[in-house]
PANUSE-994656 format. One record per residue: x, y, z of N, C-alpha, C, O in turn; residue in three letters. Coordinates in steps of 0.02 Angstrom, whole numbers, padded with zeros to 5 digits, always signed. Layout:
N
XYZXYZXYZXYZALA...
END
This chain:
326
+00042-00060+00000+00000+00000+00000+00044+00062+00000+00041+00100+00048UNK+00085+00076-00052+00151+00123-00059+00120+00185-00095+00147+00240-00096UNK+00052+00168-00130+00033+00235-00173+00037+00284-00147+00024+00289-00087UNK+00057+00339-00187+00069+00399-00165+00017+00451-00192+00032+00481-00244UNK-00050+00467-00159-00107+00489-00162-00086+00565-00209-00113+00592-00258UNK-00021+00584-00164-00016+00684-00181+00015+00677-00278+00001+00708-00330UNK+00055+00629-00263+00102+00633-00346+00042+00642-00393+00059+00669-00445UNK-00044+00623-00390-00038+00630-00433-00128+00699-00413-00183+00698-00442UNK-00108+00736-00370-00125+00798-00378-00096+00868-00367-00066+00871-00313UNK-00096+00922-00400-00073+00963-00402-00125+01023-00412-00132+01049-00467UNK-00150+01037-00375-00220+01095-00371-00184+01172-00380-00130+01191-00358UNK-00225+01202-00413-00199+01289-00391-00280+01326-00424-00326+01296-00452UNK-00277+01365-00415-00342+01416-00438-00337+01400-00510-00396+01391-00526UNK-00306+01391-00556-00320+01397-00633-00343+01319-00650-00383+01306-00695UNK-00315+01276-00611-00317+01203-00642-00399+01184-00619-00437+01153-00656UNK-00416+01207-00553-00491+01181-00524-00552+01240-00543-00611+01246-00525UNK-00513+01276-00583-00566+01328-00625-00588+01298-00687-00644+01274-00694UNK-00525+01299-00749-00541+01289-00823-00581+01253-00833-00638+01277-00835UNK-00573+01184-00846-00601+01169-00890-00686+01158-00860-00733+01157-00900UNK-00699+01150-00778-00779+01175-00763-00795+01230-00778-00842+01239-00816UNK-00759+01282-00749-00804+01330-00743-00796+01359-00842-00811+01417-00854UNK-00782+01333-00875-00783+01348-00908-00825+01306-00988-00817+01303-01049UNK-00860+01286-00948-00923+01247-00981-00967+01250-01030-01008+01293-01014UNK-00980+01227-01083-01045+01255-01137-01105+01274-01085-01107+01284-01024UNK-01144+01276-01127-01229+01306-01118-01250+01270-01031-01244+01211-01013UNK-01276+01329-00993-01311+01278-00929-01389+01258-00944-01434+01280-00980UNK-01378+01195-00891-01464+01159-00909-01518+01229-00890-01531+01271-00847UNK-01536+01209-00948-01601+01271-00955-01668+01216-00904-01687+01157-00905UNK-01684+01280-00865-01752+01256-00800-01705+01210-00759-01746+01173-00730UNK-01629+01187-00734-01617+01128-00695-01573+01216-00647-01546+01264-00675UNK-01582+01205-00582-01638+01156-00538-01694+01172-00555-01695+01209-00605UNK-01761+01154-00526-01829+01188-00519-01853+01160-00441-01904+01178-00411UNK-01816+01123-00422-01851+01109-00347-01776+01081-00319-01725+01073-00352UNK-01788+01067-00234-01735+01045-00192-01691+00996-00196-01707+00938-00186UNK-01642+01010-00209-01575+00927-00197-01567+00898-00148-01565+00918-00090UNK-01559+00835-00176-01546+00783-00115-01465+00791-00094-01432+00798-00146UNK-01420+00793-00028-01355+00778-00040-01345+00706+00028-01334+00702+00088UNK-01355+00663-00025-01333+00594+00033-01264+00600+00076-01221+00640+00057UNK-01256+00570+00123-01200+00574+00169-01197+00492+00182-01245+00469+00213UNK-01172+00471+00172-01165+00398+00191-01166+00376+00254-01171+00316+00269UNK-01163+00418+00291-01133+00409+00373-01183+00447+00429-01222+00493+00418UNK-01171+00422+00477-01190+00443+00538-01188+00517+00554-01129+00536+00552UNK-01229+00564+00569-01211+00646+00586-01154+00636+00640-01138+00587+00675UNK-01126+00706+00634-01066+00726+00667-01002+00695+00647-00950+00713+00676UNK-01000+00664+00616-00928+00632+00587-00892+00694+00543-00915+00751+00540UNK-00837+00673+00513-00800+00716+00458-00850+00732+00397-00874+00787+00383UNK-00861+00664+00361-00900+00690+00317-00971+00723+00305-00982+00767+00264UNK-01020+00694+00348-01077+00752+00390-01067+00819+00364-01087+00847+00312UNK-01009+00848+00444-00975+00920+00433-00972+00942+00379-01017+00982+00365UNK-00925+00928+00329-00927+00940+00278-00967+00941+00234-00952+00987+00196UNK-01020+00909+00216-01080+00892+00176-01120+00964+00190-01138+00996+00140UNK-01139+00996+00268-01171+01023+00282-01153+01104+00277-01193+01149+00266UNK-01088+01110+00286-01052+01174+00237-01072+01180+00187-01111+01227+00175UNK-01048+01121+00125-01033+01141+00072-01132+01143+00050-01151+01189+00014UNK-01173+01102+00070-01258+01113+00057-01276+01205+00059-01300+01238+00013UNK-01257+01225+00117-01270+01285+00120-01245+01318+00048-01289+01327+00005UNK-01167+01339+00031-01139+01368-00033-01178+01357-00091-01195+01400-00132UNK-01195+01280-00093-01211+01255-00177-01277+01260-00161-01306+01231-00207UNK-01320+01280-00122-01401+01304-00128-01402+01367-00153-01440+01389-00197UNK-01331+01413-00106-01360+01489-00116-01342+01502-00202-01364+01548-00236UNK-01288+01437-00228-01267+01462-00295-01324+01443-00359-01325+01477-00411UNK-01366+01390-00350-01401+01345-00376-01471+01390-00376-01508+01385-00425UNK-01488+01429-00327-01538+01466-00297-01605+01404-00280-01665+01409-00292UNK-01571+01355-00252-01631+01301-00223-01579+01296-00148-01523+01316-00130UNK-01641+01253-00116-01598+01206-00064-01569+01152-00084-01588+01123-00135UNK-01510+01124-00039-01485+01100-00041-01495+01045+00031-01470+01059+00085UNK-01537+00981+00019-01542+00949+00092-01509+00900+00093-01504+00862+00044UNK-01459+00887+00180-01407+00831+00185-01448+00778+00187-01482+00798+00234UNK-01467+00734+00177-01492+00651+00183-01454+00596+00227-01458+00542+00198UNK-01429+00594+00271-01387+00538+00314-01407+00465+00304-01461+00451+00331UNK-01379+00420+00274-01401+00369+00254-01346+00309+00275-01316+00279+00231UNK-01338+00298+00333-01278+00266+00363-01304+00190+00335-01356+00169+00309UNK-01213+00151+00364-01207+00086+00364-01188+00054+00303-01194+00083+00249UNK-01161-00017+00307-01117-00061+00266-01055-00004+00235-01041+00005+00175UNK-01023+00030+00296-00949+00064+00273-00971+00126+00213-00927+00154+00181UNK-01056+00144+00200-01073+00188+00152-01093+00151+00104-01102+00177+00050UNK-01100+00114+00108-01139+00078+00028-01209+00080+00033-01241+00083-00020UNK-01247+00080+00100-01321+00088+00089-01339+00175+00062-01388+00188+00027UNK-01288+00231+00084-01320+00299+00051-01296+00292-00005-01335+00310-00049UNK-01222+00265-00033-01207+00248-00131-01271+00234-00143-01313+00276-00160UNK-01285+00159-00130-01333+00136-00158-01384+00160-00180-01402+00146-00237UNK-01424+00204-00136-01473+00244-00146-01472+00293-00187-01521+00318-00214UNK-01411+00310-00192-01390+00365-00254-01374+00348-00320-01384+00380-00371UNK-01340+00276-00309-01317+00249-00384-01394+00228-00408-01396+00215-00468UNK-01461+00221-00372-01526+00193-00408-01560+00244-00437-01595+00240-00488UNK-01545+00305-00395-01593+00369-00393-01582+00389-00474-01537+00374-00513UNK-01628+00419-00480-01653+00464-00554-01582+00490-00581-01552+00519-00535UNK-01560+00489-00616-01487+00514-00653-01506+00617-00684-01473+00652-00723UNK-01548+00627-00657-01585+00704-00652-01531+00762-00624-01525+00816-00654UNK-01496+00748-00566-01449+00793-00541-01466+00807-00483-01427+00827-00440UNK-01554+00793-00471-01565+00814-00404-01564+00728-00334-01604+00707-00293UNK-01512+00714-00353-01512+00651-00302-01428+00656-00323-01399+00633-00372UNK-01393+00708-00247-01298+00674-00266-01282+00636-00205-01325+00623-00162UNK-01209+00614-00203-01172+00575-00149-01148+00625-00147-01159+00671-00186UNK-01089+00628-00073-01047+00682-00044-01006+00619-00009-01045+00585+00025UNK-00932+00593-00006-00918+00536+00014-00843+00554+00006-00826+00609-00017UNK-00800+00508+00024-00726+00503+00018-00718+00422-00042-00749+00369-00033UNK-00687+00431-00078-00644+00382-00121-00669+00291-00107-00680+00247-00148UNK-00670+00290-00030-00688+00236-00012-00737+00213-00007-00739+00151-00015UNK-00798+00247+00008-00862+00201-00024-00884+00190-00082-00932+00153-00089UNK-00848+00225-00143-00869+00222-00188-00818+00142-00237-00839+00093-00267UNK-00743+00169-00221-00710+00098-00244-00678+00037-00191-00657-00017-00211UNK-00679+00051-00140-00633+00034-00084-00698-00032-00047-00681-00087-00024UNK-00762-00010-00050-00821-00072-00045-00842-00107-00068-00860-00159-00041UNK-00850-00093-00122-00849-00140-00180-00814-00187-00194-00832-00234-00230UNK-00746-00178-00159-00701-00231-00159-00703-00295-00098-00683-00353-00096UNK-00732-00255-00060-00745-00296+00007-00796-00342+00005-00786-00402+00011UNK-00860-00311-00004-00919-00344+00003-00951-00335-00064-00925-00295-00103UNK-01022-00377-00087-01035-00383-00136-01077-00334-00160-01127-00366-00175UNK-01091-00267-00174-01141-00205-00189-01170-00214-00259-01151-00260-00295UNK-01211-00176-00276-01253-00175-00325-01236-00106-00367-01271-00088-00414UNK-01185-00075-00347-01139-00026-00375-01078-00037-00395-01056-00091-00374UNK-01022+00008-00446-00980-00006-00451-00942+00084-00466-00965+00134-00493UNK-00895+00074-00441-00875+00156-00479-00901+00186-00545-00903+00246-00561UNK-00922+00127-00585-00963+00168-00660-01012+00184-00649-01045+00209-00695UNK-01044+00176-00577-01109+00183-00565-01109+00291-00533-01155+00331-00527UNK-01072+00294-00529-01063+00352-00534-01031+00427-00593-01004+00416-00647UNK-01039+00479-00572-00993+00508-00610-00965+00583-00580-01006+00628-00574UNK-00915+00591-00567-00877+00625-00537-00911+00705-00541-00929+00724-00597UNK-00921+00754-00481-00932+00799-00493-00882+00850-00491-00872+00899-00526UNK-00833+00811-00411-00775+00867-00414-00759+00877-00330-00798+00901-00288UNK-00695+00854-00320-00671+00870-00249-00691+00937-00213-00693+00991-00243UNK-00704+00929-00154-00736+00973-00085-00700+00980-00054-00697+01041-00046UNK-00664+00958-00026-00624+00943+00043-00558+00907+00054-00554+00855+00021UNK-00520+00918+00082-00437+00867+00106-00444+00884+00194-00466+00937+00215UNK-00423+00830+00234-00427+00830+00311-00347+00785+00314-00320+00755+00268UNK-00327+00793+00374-00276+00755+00385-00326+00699+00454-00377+00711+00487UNK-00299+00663+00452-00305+00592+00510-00274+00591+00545-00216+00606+00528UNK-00282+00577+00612-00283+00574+00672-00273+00534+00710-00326+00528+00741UNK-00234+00496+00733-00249+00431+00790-00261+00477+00868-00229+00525+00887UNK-00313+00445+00900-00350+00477+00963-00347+00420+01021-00337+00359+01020UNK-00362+00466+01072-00367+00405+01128-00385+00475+01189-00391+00536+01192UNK-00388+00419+01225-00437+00465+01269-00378+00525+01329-00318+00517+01341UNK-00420+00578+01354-00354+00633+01375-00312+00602+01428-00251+00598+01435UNK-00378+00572+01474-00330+00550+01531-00307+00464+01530-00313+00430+01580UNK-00284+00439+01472-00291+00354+01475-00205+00378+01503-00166+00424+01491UNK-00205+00316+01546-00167+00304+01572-00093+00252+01557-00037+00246+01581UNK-00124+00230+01517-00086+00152+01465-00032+00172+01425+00017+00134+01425UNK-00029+00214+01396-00022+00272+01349-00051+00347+01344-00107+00371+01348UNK+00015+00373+01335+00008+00426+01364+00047+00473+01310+00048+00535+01316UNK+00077+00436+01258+00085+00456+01186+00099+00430+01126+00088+00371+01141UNK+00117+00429+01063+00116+00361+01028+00155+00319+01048+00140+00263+01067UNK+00213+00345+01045+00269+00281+01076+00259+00241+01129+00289+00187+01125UNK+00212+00252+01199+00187+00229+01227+00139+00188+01188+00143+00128+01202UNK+00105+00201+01154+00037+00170+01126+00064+00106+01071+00034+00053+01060UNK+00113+00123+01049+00171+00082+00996+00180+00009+01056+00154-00047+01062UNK+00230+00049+01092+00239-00029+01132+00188-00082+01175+00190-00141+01191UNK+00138-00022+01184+00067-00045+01223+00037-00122+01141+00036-00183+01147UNK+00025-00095+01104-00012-00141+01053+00032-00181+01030+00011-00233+01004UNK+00125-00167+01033+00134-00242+01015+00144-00278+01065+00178-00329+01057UNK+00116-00262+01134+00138-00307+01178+00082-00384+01180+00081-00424+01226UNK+00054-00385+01137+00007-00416+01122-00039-00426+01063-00079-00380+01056UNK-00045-00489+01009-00096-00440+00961-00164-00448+01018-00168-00466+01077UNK-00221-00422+00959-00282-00410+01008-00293-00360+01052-00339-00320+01047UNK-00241-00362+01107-00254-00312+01145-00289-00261+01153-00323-00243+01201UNK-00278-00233+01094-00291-00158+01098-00360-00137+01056-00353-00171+01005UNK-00412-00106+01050-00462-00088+01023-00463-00037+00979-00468+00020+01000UNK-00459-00052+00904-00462+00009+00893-00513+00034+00849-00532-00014+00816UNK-00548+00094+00832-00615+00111+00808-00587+00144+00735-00534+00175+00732UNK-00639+00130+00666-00641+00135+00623-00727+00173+00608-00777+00151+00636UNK-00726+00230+00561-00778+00240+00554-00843+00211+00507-00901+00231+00499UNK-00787+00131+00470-00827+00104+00424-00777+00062+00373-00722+00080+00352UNK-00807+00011+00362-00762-00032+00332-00745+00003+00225-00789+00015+00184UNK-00688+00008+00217-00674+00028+00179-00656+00113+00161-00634+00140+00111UNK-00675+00136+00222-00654+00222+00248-00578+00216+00232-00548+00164+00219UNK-00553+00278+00235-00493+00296+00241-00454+00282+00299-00397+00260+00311UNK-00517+00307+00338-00496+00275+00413-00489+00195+00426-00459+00168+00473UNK-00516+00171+00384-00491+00073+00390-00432+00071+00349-00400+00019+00353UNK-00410+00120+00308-00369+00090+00284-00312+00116+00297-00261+00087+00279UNK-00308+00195+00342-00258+00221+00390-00225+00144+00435-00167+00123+00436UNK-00283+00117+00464-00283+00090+00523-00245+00006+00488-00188-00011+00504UNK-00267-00014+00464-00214-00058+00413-00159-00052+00410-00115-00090+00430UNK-00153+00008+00380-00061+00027+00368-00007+00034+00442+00054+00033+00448UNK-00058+00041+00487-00020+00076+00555-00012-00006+00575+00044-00022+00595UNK-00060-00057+00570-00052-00120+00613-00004-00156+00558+00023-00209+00575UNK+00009-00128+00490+00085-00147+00468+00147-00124+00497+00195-00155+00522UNK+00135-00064+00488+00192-00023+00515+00227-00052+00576+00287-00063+00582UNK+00179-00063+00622+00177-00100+00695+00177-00164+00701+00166-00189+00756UNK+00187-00195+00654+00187-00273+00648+00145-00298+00704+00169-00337+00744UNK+00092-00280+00709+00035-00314+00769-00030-00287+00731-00039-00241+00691UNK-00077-00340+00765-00141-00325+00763-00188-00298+00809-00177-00307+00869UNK-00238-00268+00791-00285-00231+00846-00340-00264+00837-00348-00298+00786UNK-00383-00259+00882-00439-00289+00888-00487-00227+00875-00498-00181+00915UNK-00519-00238+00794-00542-00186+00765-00604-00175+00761-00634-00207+00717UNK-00644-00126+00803-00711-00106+00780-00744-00055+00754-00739+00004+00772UNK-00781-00078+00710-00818-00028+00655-00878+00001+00670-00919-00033+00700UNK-00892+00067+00653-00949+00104+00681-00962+00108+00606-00936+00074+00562UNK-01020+00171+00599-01060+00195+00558-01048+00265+00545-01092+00306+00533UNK-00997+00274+00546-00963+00376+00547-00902+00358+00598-00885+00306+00626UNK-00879+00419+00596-00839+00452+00667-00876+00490+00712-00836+00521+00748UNK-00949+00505+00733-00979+00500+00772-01002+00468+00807-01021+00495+00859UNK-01012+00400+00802-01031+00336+00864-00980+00320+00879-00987+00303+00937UNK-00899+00309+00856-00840+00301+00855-00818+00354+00907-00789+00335+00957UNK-00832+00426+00895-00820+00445+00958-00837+00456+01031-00808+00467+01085UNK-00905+00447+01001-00955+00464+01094-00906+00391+01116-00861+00403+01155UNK-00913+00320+01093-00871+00267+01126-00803+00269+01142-00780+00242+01193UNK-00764+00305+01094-00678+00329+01149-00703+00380+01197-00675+00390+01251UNK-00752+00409+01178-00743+00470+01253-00758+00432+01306-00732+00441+01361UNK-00819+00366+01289-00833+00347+01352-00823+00279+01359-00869+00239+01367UNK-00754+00262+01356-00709+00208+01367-00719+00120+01321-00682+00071+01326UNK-00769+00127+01287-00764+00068+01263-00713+00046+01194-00724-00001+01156UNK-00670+00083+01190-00619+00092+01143-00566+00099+01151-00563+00114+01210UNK-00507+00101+01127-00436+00119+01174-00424+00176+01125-00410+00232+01148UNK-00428+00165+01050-00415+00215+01012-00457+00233+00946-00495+00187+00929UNK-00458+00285+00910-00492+00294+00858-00442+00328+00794-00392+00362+00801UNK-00467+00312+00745-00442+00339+00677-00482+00417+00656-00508+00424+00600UNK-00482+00437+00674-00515+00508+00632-00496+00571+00609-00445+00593+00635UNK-00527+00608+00565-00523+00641+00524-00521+00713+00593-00562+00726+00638UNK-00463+00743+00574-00467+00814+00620-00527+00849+00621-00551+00874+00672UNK-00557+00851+00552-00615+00882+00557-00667+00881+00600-00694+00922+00637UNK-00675+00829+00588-00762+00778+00684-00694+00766+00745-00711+00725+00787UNK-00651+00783+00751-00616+00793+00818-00579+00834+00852-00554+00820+00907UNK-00574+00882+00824-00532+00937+00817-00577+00980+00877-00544+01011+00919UNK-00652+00984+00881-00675+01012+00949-00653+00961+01015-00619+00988+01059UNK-00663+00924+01019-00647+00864+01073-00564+00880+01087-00536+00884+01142UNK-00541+00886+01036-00444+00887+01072-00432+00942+01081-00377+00958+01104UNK-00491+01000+01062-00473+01064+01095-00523+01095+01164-00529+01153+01183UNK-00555+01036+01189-00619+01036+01231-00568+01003+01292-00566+01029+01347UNK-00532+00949+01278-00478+00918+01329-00504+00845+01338-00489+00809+01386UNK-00539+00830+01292-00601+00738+01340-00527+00711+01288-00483+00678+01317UNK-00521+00725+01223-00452+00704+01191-00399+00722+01174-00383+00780+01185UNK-00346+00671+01137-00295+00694+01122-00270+00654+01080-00279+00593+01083UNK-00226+00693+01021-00197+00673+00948-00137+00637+00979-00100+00668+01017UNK-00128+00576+00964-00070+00532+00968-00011+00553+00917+00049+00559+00930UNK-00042+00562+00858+00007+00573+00806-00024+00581+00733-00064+00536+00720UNK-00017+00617+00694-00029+00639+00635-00041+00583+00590-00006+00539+00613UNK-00069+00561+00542-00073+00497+00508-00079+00502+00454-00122+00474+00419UNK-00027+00547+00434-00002+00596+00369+00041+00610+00350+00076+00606+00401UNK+00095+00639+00283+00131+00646+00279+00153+00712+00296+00208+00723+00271UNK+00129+00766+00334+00150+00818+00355+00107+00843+00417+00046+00832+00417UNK+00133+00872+00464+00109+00896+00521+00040+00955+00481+00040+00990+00431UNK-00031+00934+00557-00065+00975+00528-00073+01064+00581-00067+01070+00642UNK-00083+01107+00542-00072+01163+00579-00128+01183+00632-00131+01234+00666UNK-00164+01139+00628-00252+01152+00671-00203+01110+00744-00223+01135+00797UNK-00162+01070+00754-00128+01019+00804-00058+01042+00802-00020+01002+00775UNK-00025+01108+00827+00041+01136+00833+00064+01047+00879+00030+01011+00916UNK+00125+01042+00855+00145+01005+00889+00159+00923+00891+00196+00882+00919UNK+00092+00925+00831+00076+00830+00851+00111+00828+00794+00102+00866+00747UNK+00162+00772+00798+00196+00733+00755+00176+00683+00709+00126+00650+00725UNK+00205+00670+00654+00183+00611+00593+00215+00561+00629+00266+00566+00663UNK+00187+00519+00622+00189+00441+00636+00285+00436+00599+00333+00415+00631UNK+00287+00461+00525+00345+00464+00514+00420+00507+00531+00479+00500+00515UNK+00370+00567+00585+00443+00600+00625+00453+00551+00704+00501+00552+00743UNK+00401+00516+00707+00403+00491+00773+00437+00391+00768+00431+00339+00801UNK+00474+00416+00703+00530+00352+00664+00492+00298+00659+00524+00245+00658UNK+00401+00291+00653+00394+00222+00641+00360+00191+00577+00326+00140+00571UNK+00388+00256+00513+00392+00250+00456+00331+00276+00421+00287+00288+00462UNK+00315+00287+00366+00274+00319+00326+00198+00311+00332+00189+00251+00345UNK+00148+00339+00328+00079+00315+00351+00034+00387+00298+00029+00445+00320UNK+00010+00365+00232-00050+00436+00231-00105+00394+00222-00114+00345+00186UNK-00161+00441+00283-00218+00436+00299-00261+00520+00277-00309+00543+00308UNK-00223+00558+00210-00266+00601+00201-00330+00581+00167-00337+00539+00123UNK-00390+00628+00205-00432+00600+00164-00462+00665+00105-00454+00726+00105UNK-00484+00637+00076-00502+00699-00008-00572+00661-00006-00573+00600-00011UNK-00651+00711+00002-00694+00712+00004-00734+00751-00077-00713+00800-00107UNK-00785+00715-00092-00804+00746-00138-00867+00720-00159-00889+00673-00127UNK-00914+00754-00228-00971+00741-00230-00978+00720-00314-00942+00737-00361UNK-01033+00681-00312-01041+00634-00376-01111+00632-00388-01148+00636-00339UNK-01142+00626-00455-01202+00611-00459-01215+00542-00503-01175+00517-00543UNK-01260+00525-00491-01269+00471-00545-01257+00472-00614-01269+00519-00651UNK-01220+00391-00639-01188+00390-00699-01240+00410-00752-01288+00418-00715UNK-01260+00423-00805-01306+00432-00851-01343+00508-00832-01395+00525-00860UNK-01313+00543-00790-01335+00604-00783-01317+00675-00817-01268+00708-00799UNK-01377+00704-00883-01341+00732-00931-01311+00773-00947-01311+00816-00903UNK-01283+00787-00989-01195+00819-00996-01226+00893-00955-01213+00898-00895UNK-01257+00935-00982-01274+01001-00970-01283+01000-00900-01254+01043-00867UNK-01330+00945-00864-01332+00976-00803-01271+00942-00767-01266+00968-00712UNK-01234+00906-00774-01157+00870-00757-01142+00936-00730-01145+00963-00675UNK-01117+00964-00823-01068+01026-00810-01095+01091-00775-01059+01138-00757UNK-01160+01088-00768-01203+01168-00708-01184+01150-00653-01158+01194-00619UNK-01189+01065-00613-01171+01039-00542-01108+01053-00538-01098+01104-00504UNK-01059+01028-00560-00988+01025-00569-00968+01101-00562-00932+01114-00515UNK-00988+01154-00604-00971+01212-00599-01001+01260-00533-00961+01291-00499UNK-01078+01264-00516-01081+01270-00447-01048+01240-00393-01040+01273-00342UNK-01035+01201-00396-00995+01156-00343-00932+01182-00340-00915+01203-00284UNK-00886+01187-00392-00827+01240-00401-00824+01323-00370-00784+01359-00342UNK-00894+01327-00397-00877+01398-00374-00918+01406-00261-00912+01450-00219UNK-00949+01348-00260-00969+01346-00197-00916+01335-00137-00914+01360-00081UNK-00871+01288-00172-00821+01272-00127-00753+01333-00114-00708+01327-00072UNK-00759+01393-00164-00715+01442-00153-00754+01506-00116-00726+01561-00110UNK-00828+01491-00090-00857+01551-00063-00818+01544+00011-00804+01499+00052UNK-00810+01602+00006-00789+01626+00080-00792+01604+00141-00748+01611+00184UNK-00848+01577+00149-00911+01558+00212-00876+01474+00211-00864+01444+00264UNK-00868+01452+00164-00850+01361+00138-00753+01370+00158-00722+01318+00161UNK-00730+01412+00166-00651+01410+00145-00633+01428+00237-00583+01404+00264UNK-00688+01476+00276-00649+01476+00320-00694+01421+00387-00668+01394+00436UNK-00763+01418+00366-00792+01348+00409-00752+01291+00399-00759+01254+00448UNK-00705+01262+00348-00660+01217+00329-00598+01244+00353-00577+01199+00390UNK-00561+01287+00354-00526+01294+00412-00530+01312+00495-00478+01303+00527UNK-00578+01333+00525-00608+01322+00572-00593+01242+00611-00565+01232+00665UNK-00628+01188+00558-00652+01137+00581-00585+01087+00588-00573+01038+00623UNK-00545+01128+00532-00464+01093+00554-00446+01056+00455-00396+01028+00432UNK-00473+01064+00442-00466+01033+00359-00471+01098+00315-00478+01154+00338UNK-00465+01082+00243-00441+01117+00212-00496+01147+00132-00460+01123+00088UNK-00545+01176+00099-00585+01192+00062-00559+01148+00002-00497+01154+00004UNK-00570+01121-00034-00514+01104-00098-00548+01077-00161-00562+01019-00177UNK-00560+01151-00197-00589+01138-00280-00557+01101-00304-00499+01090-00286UNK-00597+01059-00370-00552+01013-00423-00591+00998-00486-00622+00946-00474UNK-00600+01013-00533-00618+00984-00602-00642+00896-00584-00608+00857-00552UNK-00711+00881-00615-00689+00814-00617-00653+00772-00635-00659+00715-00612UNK-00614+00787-00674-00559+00723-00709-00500+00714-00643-00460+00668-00642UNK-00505+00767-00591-00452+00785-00544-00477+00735-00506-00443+00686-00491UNK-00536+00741-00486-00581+00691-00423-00554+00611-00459-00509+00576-00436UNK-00601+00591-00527-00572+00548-00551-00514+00513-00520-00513+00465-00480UNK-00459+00553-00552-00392+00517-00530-00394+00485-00442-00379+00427-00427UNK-00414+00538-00396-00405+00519-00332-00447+00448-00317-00432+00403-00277UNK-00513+00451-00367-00547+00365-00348-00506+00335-00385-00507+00276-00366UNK-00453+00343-00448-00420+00275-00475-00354+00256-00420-00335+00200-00402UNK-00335+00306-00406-00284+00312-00353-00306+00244-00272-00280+00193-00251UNK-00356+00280-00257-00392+00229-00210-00391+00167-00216-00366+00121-00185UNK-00435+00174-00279-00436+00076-00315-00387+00045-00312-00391-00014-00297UNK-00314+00080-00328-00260+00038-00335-00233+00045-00262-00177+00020-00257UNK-00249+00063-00224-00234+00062-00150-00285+00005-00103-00267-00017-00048UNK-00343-00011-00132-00407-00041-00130-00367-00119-00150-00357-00164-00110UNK-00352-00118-00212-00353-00203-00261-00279-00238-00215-00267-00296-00198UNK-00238-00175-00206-00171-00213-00183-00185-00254-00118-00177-00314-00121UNK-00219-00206-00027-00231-00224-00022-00281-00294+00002-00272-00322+00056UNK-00315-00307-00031-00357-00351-00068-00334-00394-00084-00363-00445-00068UNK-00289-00399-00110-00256-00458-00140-00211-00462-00098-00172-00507-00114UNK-00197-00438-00051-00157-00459+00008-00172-00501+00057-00139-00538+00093UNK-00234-00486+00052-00298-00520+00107-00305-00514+00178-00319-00552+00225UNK-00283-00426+00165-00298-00383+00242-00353-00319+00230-00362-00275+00272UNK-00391-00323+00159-00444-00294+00175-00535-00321+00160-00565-00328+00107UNK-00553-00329+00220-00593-00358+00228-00659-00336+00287-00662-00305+00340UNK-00701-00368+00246-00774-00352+00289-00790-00360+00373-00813-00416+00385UNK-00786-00329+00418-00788-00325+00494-00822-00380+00492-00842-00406+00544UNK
END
């Protein structure tokens, strides 16, 4: 699992402008009534948050509402699902990370497939988190927490917000890294994942700074270590898994929104281009830094790449036969 997610993006204002916002003719009469925006997950998690920002921007740009839909469970394949069936119209999207869309499909058997979608265009980048509770006593920082989990496999508990998340597959790479295993449980978001580390039935959690970033600045938690390739600036201080010498780990996650495959060109390119210009409103750029993550336009062919990127982070591994259904 060596892919290197960043090599193959390179964002700046001109590249996540052109070729959307610069689109033939918009759908004449689309919208005329309210959008659906599915969330795959449980409220209060990372992606939630985010969903519920970016709804506000792309209503006021669209001049409709924009309503979140929370449609948790099977790691996000029951809100795909519902989206990959829905009307190919424009008014039924997903809002999701890379992994429910190719990363489940590989696991378990869905009635979707990545063609079942079609890219609208990256929202969001968060860095990952390993958490544990403020006052645990066991550990008391990673290196503590390092020798704590290999002193045993099993031992240790650790929380995932869904099988095939970023966060399962952060959490993979770290129980390589660590040559041990954890005794791994899966929630429905990073919201049931956290009310349970706050209130002890967990030793640790995988999450997205974004759904934790109030909690480690509230004091109930605290960032073990970055689960990224660079320190994040919302956490002065907390170290990468790779300054803390126990080798390379990215758990960034890149969030974004899709509508159903067969959904037509004109209104593709009106979604795609509101969505572009929603994610650079003001209100979207500093609630995303606020929350500890980062606003981040992209063309669809840009999003694209990040789900082929996945897949091949997904099939490897898969064929290793360490990613698999809770």
């Amino acid at each position: 699992m060596n892919i290197d997610r960043r090599q193959i993006l390179h964002f700046g204002a001109a590249a996540a402008a052109g070729s959307v916002l610069g689109a033939p003719a918009w759908a004449q009469g689309f919208p005329s009534k309210p959008l659906t925006l599915v969330v795959p997950f449980a409220p209060g998690g990372n992606t939630d948050i985010v969903a519920r920002t970016v709804a506000v921007a792309l209503g006021k740009v669209l001049g409709q509402s924009v309503v979140v839909d929370n449609r948790a469970g099977a790691g996000g394949s029951i809100g795909a699902m519902q989206v990959a069936r829905a009307a190919p119209d424009g008014y039924t999207l997903l809002l999701c990370g890379a992994g429910v869309v190719v990363t489940v499909p590989e696991m378990v058997k869905t009635s979707y497939s990545r063609s079942s979608f079609a890219p609208l265009g990256l929202v969001n980048k968060s860095s990952m988190v390993l958490l544990a509770r403020k006052n645990e006593t066991r550990f008391r920082n990673f290196k503590e927490f390092a020798a704590y989990a290999r002193s045993g496999d099993g031992k240790l508990t650790a929380a995932h917000s869904g099988p095939g998340t970023p966060n399962h597959l952060a959490l993979l790479q770290l129980e390589n890294l660590l040559k041990t295993k954890f005794t791994i449980v899966s929630y429905k978001g990073s919201g049931p994942a956290l009310v349970d580390l706050i209130g002890g039935q967990v030793d640790v959690h995988f999450d997205q700074v974004t759904s934790s970033l109030q909690h480690i600045k509230g004091g109930s938690l605290q960032a073990l270590a970055v689960l990224g390739p660079a320190q994040d600036p919302s956490l002065p201080g907390v170290q990468t898994v790779a300054e803390l010498g126990f080798g390379e780990i990215d758990g960034t996650t890149y969030v974004g929104v899709l509508a159903p495959s067969g959904t037509p060109k004109d209104v593709h390119d009106k979604l795609a281009a509101a969505l572009a210009q929603a994610v650079k409103d003001p209100q979207t750029v500093n609630s995303a830094r606020e929350l500890g993550s980062v606003a981040l336009s992209s063309t669809p062919q840009e999003f694209a790449r990040i789900l082929d990127a996945e897949y091949a982070l997904a099939t490897q591994a898969t064929r290793d036969g360490r990613l698999k259904a809770d």
